[in-house]
N, C-alpha and C positions, 0 to 999 in steps of 0.2 A: 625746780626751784630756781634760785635767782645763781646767774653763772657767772654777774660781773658788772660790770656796769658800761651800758649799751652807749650811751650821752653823756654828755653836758649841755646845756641850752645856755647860749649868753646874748643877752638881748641887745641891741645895736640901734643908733638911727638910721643908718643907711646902709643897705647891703653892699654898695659897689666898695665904698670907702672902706668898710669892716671886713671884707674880705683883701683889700687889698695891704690894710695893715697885719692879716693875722697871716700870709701868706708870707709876710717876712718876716714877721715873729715867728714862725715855726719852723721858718726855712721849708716852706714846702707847698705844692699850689693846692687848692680845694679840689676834692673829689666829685662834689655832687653840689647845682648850684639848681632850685627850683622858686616857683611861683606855689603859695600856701596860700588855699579855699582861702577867704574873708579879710583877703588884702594882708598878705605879707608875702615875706620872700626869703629863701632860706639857703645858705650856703653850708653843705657839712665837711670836714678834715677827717677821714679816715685814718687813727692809727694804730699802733700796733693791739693795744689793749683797751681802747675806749674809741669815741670819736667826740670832736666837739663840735655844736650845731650853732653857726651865726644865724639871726633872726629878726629879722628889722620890718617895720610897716610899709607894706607900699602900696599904693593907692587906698581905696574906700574899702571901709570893713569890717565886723564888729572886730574885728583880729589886729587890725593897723589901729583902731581906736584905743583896744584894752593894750597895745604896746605903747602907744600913744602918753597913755596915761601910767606906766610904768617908766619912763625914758622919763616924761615931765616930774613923778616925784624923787624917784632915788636918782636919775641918770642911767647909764646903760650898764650892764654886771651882767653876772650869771645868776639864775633865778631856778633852776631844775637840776634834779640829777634823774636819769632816765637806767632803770636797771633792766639788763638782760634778763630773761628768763627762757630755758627750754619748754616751757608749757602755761601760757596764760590762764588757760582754763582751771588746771588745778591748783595754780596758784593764785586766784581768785576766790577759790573756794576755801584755801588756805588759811588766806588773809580774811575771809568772811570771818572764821570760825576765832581767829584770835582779835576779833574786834576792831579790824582797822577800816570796815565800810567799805571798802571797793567800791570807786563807781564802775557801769557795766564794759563787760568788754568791747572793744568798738574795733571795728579795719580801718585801716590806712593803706595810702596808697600816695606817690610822688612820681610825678614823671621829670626828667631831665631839662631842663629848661632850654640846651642848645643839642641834645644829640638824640632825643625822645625813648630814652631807655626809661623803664619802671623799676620801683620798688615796693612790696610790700611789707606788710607790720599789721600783726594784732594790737593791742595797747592797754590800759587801762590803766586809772588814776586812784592814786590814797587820798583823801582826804588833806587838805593844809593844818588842819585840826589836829589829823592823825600824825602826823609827822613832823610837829613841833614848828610848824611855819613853812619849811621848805618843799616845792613844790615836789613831789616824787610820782615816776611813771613808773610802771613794770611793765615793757615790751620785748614780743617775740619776732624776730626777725623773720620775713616768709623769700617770696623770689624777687630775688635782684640784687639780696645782702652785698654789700660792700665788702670786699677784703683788703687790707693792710697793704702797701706796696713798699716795698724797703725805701730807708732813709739817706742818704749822705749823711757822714759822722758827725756833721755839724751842724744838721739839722735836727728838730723830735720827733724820735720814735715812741715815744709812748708817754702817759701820764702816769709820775709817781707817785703822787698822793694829791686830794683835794681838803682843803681845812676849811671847819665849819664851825666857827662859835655859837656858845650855848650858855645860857645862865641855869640851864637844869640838867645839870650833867645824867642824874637817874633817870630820866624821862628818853635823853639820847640812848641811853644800853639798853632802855627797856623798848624803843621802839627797834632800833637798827640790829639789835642783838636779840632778841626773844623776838620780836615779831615779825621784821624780815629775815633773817634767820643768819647774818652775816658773820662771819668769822672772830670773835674777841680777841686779836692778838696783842694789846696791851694796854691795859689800866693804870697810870703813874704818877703821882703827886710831885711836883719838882718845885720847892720852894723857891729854892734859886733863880728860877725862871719865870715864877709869878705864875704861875700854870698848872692846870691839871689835865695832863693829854690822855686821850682813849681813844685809840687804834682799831679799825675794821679791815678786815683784810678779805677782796672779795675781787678775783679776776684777774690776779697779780696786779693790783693796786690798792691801797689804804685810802679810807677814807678817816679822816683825821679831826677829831671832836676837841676842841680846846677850850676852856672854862677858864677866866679869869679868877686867878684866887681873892686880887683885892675887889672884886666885884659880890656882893651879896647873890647867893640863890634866889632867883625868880623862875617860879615856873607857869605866871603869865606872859614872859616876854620869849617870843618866837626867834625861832634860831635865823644864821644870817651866814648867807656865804661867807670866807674870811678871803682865800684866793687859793694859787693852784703852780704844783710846783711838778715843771718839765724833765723829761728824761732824756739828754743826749749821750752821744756814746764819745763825745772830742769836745771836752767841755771849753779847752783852747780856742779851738775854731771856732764852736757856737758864739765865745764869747768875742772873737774875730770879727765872725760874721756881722751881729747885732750892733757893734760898733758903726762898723763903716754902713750899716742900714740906716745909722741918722738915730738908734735907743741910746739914750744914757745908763751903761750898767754899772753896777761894781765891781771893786776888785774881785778874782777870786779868790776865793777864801776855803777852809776847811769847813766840811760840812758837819753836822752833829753826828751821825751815822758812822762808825769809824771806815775809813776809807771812799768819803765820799767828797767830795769837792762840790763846791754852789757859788753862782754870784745871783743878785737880785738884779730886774727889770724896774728900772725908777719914772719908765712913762712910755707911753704910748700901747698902753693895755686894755684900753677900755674899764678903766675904774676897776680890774681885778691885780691884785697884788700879786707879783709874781715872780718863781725861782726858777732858775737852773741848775738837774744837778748831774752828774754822773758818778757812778758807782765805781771806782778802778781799782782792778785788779783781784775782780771779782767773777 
């Protein structure tokens, strides 16, 4: 079954530029930087619990066209969440049986673009249908997996949660919770907030469902990345750091989570809204 969550894809104009701004947002340099079949180009950040994948068009290709035409209508965001799984195969047949379509399973394959190392990967895709808009993979990592390399305190180690708006909050539990089978760890109506949050917990990190309360139920309108909130262990220094890197952030501040501390990222994120937090003394 699914172990966590392998990705993020966030789509970019240009790879040199996008990695060169997410390398100082994270405080940290990219792991793996390749050339993608049908004209794109892909740079990924290994870390401790997830990885995130930049992905921009380069040169000719039906791949640099359909990014092409995602860049020109929304601008650049994250667009996928790509989950782990220990076995493709049977979680293909899984998901067959609880009605989410699987397309077939496919290999993948990446080589290094300056040091000619390989990676493999099984893969296969849900449906946009099935998963309320947002693009979702289930991938098994084969040879070459990337692991984790420790962070300086002021850089991110990890992803603590991703938020994702919804106008059908039923339709989120019933996809992420019964039919990928993801952890329910909290269901909560908070007037005061204007919100209805629902929490998954799958890989030591949450993935985070928000529903607008002054917003009506639609459950024709397709869910939407909201943005993505980092995990450093020196949240002074990160917030050190980002400064003198030329971000505008904010103060910091006390986080909602008791004993957690956060400031926001006010620009240079590539259209994803974005926090930092650390957990101290924990």
């Amino acid at each position: 079954m699914i172990t966590g969550l392998d990705h993020l894809v966030l789509v970019c104009p240009e790879i040199t530029s996008g990695v060169a701004v997410y390398e100082k947002l994270l405080g940290r340099k990219a792991d793996w930087r390749a050339d993608v079949e049908g004209g794109g180009a892909s740079a990924l950040f290994r870390l401790g619990n997830t990885a995130l994948e930049l992905l921009a068009p380069a040169g000719e290709g039906p791949l640099a066209a359909r990014l092409a035409e995602i860049i020109e209508a929304d601008g650049p965001g994250l667009t996928t969440l790509a989950f782990g799984s220990d076995g493709t195969a049977g979680d293909h047949d899984t998901f067959t049986r609880r009605g989410l379509e699987p397309e077939p399973v496919a290999d993948g394959q990446s080589v290094h673009s300056q040091t000619g190392a390989a990676r493999a990967w099984q893969r296969f895709r849900i449906p946009d249908t099935k998963t309320g808009g947002i693009k979702v993979f289930i991938i098994e990592p084969g040879e070459g997996a990337l692991q984790p390399h420790p962070a300086p305190a002021d850089a991110v180690h990890g992803l603590d949660h991703a938020v994702i708006n919804t106008a059908a909050p039923d339709r989120t539990l019933a996809f992420y919770g019964a039919k990928l089978g993801l952890r329910l760890a909290m269901d909560r109506t908070n007037p005061d907030w204007g919100v209805r949050l629902i929490f998954f917990r799958t890989g030591s990190l949450t993935i985070e469902i928000a529903q607008r309360l002054a917003d009506p139920e639609d459950y024709t309108k397709a869910d939407s990345f909201w943005g993505l909130t980092w995990a450093v262990a020196d949240i002074a220094a990160a917030h050190a750091r980002l400064t003198s890197s030329g971000f505008e952030v904010s103060e910091i501040r006390k986080g909602r989570k008791p004993g957690s501390r956060v400031f926001t990222v006010r620009n240079g994120t590539m259209n994803v809204p974005t926090l930092f937090i650390a957990h101290e003394g924990v």
